[in-house]
DSSP file (Angstrom, degrees, kcal/mol; ACC not computed):
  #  RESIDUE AA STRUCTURE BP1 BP2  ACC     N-H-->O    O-->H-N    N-H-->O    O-->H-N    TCO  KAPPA ALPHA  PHI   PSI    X-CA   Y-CA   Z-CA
    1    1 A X              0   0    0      0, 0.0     2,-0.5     0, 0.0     0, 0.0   0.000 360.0 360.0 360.0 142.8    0.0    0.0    0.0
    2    2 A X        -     0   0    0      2,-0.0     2,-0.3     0, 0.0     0, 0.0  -0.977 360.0-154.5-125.4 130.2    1.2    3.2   -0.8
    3    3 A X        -     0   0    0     -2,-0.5     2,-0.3     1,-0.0     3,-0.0  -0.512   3.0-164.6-109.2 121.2    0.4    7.2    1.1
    4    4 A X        +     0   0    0     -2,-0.3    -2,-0.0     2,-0.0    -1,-0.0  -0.506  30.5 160.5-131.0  75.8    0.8    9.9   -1.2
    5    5 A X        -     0   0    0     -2,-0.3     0, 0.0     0, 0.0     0, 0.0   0.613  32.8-141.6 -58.0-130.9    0.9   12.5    1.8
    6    6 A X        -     0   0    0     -3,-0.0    -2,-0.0     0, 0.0     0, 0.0   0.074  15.6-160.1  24.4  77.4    2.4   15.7    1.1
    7    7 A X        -     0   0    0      1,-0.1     2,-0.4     2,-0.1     3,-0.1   0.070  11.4-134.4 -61.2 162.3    4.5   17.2    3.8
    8    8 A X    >   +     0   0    0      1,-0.1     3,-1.4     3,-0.1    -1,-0.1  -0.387  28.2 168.1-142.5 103.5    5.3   20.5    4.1
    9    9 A X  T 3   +     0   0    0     -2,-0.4    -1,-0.1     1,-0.3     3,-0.1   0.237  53.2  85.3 -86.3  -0.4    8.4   21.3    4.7
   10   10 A X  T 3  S+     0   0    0      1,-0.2     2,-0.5    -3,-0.1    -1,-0.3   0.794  97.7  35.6 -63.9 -42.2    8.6   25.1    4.1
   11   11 A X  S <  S-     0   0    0     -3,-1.4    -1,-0.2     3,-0.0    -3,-0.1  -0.930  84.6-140.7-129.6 125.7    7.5   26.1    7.2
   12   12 A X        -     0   0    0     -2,-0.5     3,-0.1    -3,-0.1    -3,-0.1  -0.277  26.1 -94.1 -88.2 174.9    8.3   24.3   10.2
   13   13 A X        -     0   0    0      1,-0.1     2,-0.1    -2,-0.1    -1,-0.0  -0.345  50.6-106.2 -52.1 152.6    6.2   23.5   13.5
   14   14 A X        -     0   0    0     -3,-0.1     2,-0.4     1,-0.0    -1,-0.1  -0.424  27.8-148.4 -73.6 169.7    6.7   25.9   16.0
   15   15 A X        -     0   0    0     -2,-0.1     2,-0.1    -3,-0.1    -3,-0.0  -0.917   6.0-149.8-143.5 116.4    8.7   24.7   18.6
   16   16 A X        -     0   0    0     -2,-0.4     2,-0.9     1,-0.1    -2,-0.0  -0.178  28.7-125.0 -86.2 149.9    7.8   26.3   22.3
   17   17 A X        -     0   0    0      1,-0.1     2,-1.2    -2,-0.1    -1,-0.1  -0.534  19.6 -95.2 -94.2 153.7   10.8   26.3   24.5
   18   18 A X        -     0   0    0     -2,-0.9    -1,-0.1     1,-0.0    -2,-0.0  -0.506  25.0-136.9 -52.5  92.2   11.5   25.0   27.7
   19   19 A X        -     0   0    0     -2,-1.2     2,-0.4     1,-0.1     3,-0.0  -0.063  24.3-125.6 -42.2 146.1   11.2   27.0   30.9
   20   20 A X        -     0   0    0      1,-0.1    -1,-0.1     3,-0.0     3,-0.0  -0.849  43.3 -90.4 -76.9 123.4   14.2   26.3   33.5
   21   21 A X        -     0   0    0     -2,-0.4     2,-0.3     1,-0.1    -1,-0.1  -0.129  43.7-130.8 -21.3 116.8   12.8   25.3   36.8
   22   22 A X        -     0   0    0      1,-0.0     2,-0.4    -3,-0.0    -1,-0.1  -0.759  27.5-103.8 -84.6 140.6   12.3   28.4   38.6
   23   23 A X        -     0   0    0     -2,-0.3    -1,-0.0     1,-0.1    -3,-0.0  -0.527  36.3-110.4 -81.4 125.5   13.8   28.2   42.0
   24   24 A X        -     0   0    0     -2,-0.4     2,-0.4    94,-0.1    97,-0.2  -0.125  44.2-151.8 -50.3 140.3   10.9   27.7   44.9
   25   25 A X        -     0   0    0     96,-0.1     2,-0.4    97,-0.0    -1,-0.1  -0.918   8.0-127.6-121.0 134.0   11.0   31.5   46.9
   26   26 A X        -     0   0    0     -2,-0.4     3,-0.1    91,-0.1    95,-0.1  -0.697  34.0-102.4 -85.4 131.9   10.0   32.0   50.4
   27   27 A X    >   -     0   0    0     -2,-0.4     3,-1.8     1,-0.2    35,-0.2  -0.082  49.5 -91.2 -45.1 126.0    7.7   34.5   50.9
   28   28 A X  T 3  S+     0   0    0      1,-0.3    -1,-0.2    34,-0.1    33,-0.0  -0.489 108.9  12.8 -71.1 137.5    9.4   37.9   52.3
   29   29 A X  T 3  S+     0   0    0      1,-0.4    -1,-0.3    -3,-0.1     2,-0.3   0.602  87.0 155.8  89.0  10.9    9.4   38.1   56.1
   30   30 A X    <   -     0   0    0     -3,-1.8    32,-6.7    31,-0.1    -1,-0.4  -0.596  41.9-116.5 -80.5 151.6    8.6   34.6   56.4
   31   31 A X        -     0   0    0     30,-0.3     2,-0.3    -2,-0.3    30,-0.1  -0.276  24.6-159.6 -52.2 138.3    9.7   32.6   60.2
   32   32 A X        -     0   0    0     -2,-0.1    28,-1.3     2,-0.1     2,-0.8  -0.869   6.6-149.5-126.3 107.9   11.9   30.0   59.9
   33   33 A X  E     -Ab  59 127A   0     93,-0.7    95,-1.0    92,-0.3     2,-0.3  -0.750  12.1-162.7 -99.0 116.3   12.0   27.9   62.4
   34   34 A X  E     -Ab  58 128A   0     24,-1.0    24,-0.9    -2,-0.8     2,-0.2  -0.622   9.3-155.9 -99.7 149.7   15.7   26.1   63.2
   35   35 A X  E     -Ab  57 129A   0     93,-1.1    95,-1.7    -2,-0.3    22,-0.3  -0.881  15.2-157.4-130.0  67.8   15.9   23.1   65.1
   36   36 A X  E     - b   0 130A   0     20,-0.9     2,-0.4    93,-0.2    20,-0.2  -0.114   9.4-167.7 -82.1 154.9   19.6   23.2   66.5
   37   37 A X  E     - b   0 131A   0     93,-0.8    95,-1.7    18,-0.2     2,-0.5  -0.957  17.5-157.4-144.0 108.7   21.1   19.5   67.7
   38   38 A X  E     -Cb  54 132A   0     16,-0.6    16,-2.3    -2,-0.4     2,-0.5  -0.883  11.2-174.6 -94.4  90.6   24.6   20.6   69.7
   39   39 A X  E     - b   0 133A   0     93,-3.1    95,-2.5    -2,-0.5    14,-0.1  -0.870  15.9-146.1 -86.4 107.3   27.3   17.7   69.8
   40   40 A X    >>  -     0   0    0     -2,-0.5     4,-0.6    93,-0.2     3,-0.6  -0.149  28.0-104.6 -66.4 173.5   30.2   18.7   71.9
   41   41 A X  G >4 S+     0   0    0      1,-0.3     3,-4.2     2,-0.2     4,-0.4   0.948 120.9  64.2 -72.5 -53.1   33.4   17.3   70.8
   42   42 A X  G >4 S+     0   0    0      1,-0.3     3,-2.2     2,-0.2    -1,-0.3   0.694  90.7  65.4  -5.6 -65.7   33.5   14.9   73.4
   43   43 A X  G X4 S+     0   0    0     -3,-0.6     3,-3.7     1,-0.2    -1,-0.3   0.822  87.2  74.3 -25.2 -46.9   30.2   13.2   71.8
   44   44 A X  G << S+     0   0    0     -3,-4.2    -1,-0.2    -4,-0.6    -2,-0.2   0.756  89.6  60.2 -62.7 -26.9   32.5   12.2   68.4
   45   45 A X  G <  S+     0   0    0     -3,-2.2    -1,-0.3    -4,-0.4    -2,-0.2   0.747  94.2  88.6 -53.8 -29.6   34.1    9.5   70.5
   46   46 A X  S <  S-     0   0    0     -3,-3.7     5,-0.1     1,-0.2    -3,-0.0  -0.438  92.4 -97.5 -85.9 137.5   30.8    7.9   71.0
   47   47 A X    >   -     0   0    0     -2,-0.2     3,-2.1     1,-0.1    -1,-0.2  -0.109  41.4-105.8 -61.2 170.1   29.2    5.5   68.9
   48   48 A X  T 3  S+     0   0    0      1,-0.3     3,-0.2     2,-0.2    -1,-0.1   0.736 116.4  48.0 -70.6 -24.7   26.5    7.0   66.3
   49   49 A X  T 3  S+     0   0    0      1,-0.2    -1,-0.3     3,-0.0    -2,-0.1   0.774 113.4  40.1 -73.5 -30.2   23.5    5.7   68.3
   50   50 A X  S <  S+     0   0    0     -3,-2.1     2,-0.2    -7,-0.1    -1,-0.2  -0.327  81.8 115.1-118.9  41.4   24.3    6.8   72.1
   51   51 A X        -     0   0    0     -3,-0.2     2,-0.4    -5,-0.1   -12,-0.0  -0.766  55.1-151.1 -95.1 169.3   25.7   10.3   71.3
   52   52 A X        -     0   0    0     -2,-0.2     2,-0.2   -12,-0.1   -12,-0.1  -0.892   2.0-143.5-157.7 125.2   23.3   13.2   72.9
   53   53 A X        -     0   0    0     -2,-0.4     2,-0.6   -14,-0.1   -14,-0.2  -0.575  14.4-129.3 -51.7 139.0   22.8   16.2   71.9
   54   54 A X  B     -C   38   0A   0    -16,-2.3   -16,-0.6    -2,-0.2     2,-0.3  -0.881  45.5-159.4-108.0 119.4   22.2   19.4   73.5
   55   55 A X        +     0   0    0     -2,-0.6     2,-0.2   -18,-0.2   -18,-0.2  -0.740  28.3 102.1-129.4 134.7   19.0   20.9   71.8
   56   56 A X        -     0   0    0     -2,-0.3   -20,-0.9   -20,-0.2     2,-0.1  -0.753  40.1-118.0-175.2-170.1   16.6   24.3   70.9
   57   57 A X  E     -A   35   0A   0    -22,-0.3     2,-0.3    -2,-0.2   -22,-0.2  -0.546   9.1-151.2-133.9 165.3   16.0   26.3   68.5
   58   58 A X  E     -A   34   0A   0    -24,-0.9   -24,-1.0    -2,-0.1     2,-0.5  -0.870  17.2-147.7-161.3 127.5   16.0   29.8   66.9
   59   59 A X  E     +A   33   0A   0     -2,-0.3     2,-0.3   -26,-0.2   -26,-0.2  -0.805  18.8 176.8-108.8 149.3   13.8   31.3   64.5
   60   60 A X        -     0   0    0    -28,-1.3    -2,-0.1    -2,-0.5     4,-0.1  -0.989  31.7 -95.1-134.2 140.6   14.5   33.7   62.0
   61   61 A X    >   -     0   0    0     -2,-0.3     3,-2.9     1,-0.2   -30,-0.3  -0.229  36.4-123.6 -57.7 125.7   13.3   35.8   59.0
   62   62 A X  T 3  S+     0   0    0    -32,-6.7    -1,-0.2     1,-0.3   -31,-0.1   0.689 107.4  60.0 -22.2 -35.0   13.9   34.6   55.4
   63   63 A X  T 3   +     0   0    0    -33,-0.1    -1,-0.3     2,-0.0    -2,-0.1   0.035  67.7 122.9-120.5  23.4   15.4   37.2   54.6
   64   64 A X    <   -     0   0    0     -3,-2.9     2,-0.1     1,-0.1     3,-0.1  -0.477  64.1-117.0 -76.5 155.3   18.4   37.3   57.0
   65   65 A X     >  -     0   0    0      1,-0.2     4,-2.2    -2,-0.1    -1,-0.1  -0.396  28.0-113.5 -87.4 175.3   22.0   37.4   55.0
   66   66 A X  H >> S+     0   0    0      2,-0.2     3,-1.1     1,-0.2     4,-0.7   0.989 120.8  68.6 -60.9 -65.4   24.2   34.2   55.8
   67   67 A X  H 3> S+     0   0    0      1,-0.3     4,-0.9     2,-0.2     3,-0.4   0.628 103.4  41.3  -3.0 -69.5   26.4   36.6   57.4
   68   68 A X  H 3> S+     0   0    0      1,-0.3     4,-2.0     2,-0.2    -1,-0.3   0.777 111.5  51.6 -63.0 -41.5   23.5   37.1   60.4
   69   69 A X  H <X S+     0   0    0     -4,-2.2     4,-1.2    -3,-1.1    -1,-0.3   0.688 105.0  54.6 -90.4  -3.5   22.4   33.8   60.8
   70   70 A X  H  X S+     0   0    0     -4,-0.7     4,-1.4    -3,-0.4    -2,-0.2   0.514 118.9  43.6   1.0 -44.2   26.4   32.3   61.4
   71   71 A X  H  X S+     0   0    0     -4,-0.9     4,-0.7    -5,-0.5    -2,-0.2   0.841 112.8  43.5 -96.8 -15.7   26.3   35.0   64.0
   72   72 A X  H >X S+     0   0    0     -4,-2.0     4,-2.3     2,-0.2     3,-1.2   0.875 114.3  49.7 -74.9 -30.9   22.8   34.2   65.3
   73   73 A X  H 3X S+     0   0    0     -4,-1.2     4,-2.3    -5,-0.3     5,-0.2   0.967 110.2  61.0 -60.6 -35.0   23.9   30.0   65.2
   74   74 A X  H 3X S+     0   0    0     -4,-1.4     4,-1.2     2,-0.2    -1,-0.2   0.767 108.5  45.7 -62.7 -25.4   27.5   31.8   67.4
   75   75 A X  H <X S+     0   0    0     -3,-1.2     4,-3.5    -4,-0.7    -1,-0.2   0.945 106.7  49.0 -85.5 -31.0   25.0   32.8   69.9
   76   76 A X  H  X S+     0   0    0     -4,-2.3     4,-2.1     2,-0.2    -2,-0.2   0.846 117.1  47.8 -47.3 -46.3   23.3   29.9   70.1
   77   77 A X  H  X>S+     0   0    0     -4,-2.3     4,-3.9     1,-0.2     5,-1.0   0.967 107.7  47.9 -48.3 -56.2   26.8   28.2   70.5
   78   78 A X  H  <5S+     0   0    0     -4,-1.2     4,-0.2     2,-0.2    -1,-0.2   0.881 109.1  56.5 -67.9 -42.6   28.4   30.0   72.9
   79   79 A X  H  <5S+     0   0    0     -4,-3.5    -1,-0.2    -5,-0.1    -2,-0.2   0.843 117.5  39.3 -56.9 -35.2   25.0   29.8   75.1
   80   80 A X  H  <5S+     0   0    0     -4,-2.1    -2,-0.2    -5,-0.1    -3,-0.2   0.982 133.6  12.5 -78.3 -81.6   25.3   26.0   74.9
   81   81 A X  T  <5S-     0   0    0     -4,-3.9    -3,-0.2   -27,-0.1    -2,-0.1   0.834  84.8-153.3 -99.8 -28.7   29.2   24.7   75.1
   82   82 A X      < -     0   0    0     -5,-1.0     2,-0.4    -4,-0.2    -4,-0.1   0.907  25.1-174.2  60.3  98.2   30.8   28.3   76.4
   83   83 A X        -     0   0    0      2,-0.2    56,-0.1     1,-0.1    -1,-0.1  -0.834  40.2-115.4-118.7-178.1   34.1   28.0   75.2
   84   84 A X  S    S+     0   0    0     54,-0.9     2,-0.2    -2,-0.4    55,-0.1   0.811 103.3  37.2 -55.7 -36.3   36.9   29.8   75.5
   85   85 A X  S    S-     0   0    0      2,-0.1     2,-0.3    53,-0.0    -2,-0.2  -0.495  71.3-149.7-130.4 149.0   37.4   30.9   71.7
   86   86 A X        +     0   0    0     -2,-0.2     2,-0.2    -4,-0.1   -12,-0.0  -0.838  41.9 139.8-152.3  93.8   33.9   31.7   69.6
   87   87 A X    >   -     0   0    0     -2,-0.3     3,-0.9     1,-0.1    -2,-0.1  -0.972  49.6-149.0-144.5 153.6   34.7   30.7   65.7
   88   88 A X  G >  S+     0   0    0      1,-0.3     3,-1.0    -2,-0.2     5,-0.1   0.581 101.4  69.3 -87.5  -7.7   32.6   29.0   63.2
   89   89 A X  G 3  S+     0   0    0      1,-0.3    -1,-0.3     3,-0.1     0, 0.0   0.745  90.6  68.9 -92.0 -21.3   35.6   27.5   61.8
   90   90 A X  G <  S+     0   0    0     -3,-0.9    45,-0.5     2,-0.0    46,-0.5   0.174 100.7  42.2 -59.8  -7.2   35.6   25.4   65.3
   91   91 A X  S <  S-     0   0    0     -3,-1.0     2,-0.3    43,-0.2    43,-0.2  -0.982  83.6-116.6-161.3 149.5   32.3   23.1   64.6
   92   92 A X        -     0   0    0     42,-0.5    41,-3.4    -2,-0.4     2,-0.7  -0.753  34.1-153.2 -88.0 124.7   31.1   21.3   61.5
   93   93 A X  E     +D  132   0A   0     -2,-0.3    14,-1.3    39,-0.2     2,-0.4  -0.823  22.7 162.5-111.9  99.9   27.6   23.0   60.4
   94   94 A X  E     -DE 131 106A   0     37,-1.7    37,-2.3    -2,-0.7    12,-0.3  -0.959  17.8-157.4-146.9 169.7   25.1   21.0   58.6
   95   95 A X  E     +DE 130 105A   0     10,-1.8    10,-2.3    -2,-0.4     2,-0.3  -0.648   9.4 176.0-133.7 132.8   21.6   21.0   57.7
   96   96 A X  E     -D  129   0A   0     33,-0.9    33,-1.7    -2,-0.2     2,-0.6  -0.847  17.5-145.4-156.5 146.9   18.4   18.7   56.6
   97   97 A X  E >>  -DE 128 101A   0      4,-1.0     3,-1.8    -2,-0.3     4,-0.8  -0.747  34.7-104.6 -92.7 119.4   14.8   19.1   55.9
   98   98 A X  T 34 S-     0   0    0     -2,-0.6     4,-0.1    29,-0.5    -1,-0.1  -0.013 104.7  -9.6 -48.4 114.1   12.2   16.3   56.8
   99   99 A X  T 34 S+     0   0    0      1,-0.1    -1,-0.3    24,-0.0     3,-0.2   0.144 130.6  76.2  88.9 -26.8   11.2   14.6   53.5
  100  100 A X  T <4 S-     0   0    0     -3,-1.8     2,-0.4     1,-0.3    -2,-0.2   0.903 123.6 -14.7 -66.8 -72.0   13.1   17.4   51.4
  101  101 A X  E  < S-E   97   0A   0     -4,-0.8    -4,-1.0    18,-0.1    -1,-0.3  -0.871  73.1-177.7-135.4 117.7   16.6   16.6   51.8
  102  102 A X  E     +     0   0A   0     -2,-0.4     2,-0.9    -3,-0.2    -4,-0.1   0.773  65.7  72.2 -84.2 -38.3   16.7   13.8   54.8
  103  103 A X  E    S-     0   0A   0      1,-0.1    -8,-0.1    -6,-0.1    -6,-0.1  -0.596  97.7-102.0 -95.9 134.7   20.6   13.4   54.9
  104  104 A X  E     -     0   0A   0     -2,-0.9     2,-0.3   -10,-0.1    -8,-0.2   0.105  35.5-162.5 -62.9 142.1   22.6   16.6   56.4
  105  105 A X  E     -E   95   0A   0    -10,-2.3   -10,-1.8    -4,-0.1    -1,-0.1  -0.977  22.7 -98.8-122.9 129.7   24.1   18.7   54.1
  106  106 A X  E     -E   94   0A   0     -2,-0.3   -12,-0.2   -12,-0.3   -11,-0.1  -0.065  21.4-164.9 -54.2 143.8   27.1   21.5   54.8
  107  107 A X        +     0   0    0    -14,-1.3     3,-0.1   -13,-0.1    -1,-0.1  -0.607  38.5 135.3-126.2  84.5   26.2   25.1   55.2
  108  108 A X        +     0   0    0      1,-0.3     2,-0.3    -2,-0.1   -14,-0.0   0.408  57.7  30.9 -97.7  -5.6   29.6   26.6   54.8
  109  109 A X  S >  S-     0   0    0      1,-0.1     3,-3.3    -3,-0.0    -1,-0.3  -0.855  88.3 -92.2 175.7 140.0   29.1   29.5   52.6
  110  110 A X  T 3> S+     0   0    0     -2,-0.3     4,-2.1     1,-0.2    -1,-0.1   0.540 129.0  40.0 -10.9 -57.6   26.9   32.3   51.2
  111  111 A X  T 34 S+     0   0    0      2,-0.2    -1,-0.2     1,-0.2    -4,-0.0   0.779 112.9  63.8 -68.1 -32.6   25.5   29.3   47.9
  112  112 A X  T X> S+     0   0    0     -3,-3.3     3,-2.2     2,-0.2     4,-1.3   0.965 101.8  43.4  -7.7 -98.5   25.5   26.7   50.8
  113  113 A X  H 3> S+     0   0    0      1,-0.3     4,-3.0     2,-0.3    -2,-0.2   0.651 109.9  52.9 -70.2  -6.2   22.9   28.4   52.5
  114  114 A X  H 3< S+     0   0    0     -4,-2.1    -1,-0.3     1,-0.2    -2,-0.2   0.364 100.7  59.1-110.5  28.7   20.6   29.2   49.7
  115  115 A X  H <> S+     0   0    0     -3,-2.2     4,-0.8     2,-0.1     3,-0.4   0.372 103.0  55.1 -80.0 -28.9   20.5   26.0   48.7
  116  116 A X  H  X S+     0   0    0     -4,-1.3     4,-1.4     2,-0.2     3,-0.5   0.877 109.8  47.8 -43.0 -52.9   19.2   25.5   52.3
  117  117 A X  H  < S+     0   0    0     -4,-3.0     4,-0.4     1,-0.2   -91,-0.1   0.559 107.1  54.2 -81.6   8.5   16.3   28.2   51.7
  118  118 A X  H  4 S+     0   0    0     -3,-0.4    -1,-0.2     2,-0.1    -2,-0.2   0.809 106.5  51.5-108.7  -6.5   15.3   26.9   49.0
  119  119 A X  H  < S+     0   0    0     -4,-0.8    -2,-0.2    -3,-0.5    -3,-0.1   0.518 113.3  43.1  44.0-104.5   15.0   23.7   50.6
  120  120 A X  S >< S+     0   0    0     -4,-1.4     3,-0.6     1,-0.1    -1,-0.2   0.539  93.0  79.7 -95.7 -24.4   13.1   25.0   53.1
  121  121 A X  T 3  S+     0   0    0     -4,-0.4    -2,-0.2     1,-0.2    -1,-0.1   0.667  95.6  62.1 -40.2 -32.4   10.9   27.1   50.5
  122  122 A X  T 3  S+     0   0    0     -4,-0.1    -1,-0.2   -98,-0.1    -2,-0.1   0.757  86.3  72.3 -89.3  -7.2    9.3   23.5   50.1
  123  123 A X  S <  S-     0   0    0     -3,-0.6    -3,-0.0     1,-0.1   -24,-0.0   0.074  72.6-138.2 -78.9-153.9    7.9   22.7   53.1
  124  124 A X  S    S+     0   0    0      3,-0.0    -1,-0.1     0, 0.0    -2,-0.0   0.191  99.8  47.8-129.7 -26.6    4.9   24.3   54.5
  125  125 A X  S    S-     0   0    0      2,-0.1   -92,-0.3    -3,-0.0    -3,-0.0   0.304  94.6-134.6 -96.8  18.2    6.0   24.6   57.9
  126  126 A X        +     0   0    0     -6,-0.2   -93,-0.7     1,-0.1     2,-0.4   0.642  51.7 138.1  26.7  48.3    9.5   26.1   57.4
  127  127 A X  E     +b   33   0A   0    -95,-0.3   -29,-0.5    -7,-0.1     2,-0.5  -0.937  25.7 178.3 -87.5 101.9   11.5   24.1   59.6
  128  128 A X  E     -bD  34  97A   0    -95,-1.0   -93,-1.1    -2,-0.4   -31,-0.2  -0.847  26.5-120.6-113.9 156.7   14.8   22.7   59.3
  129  129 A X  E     -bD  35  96A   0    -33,-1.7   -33,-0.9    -2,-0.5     2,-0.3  -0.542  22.1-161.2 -77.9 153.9   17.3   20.6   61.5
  130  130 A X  E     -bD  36  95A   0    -95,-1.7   -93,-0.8   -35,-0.2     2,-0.4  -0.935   1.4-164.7-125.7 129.5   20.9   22.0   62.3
  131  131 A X  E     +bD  37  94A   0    -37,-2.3   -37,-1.7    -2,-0.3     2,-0.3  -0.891   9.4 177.4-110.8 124.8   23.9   19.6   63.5
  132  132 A X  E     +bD  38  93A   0    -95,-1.7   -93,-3.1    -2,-0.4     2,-0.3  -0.982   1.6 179.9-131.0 126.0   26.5   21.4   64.8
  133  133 A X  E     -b   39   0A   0    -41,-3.4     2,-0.2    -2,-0.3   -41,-0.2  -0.777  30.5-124.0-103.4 174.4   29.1   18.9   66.0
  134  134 A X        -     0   0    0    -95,-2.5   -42,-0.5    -2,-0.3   -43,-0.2  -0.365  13.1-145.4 -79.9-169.2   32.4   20.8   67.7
  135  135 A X  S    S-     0   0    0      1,-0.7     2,-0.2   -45,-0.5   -44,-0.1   0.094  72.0  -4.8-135.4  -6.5   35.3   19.6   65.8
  136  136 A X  S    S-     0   0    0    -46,-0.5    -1,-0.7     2,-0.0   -95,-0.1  -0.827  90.4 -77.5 179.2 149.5   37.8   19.7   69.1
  137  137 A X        -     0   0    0     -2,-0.2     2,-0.9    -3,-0.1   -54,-0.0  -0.144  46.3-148.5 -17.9 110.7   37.6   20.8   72.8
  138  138 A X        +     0   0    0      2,-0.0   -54,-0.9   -53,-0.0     2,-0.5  -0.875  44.2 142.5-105.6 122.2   38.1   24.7   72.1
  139  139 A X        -     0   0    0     -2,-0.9     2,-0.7   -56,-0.1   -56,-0.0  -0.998  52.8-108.0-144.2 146.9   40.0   25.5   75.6
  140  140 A X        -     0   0    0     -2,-0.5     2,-0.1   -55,-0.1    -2,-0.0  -0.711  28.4-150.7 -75.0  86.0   43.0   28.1   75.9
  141  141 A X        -     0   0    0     -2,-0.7     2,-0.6     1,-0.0    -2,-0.0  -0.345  14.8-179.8 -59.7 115.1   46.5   26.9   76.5
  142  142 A X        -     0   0    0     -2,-0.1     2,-0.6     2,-0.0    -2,-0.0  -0.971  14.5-154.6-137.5 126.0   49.3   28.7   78.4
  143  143 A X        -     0   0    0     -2,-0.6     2,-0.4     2,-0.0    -2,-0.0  -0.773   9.6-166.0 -93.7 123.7   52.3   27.2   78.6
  144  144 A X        -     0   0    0     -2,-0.6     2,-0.3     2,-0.0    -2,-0.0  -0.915  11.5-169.2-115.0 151.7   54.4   28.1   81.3
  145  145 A X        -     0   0    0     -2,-0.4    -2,-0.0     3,-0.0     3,-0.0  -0.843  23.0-142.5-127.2  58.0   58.4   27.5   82.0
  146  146 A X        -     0   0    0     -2,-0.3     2,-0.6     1,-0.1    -2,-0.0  -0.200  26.3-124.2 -20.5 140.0   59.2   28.3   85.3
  147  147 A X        -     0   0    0      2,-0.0     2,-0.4     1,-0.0    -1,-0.1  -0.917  24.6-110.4-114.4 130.5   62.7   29.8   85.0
  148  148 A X        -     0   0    0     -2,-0.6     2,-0.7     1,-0.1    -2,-0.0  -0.443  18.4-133.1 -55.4 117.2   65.5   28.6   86.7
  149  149 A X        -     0   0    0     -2,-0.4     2,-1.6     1,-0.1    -1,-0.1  -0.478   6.1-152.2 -85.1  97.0   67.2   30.1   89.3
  150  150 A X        -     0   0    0     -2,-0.7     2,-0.2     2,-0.0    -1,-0.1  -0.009  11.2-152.7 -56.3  91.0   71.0   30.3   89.6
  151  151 A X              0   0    0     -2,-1.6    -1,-0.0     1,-0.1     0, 0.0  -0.537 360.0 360.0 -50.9 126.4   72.1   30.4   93.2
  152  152 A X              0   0    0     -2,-0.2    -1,-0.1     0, 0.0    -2,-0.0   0.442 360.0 360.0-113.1 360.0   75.7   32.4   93.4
């Protein structure tokens, strides 16, 4: 059997293009509610099951910079383990959202964390976990030498 169709090939179909995902956006001014989990360093020794946490929370506006929340997480620290020394570079920070991203993820920098809010853009209750382990005992060391004394 044979089709005598006639294409037409002069003008072609349109062809619509593809949107790029647009990245989900949190509402300005919305609450975030963080869920901090504190493991002092101590904990890391412990097997994965019996380590403890020290736990609360701290909510914040979407539209805080990374900057502000690194110093709101410092207060949070500092309230918890007190140590001597108050640096972020001192504790491993990561992050996960129930049912969004379940296994913790770094927040180390400014691209970091907004790949965290967007995230958190998915939920409906704008809550995420934070693990902050320490990474060592931060305590202040002064070495002292007693100097010896000559008798004459």
């Amino acid at each position: 059997m044979f089709c005598s169709c006639l294409l037409d090939t002069a003008t072609p179909a349109p062809v619509e293009p593809v949107a790029a995902p647009q990245p989900v956006a949190l509402a300005p001014k919305s609450i975030i509610t963080y869920n901090l989990a504190l493991f002092s360093a101590s904990e890391q020794t412990k097997e994965l099951k019996k380590r403890t946490s020290k736990n609360t929370f701290m909510k914040l506006s979407s539209d805080e910079p990374f900057d502000t929340w690194k110093a709101q997480l410092l207060v949070r620290i500092e309230k918890t383990f007190s140590p001597n020394m108050l640096d972020i570079s001192n504790y491993e920070v990561n992050f996960s959202v129930a049912r969004i991203s379940p296994s913790p993820m770094a927040v180390s920098s400014q691209d970091k964390y907004a790949d965290m809010l967007e995230r958190i853009a998915k939920r409906s209750d704008l809550t995420c976990t934070i693990y902050v382990q320490e990474l060592q005992a931060v305590t202040a060391k002064v070495n002292f030498q007693p100097h010896m004394v000559a008798n004459g």
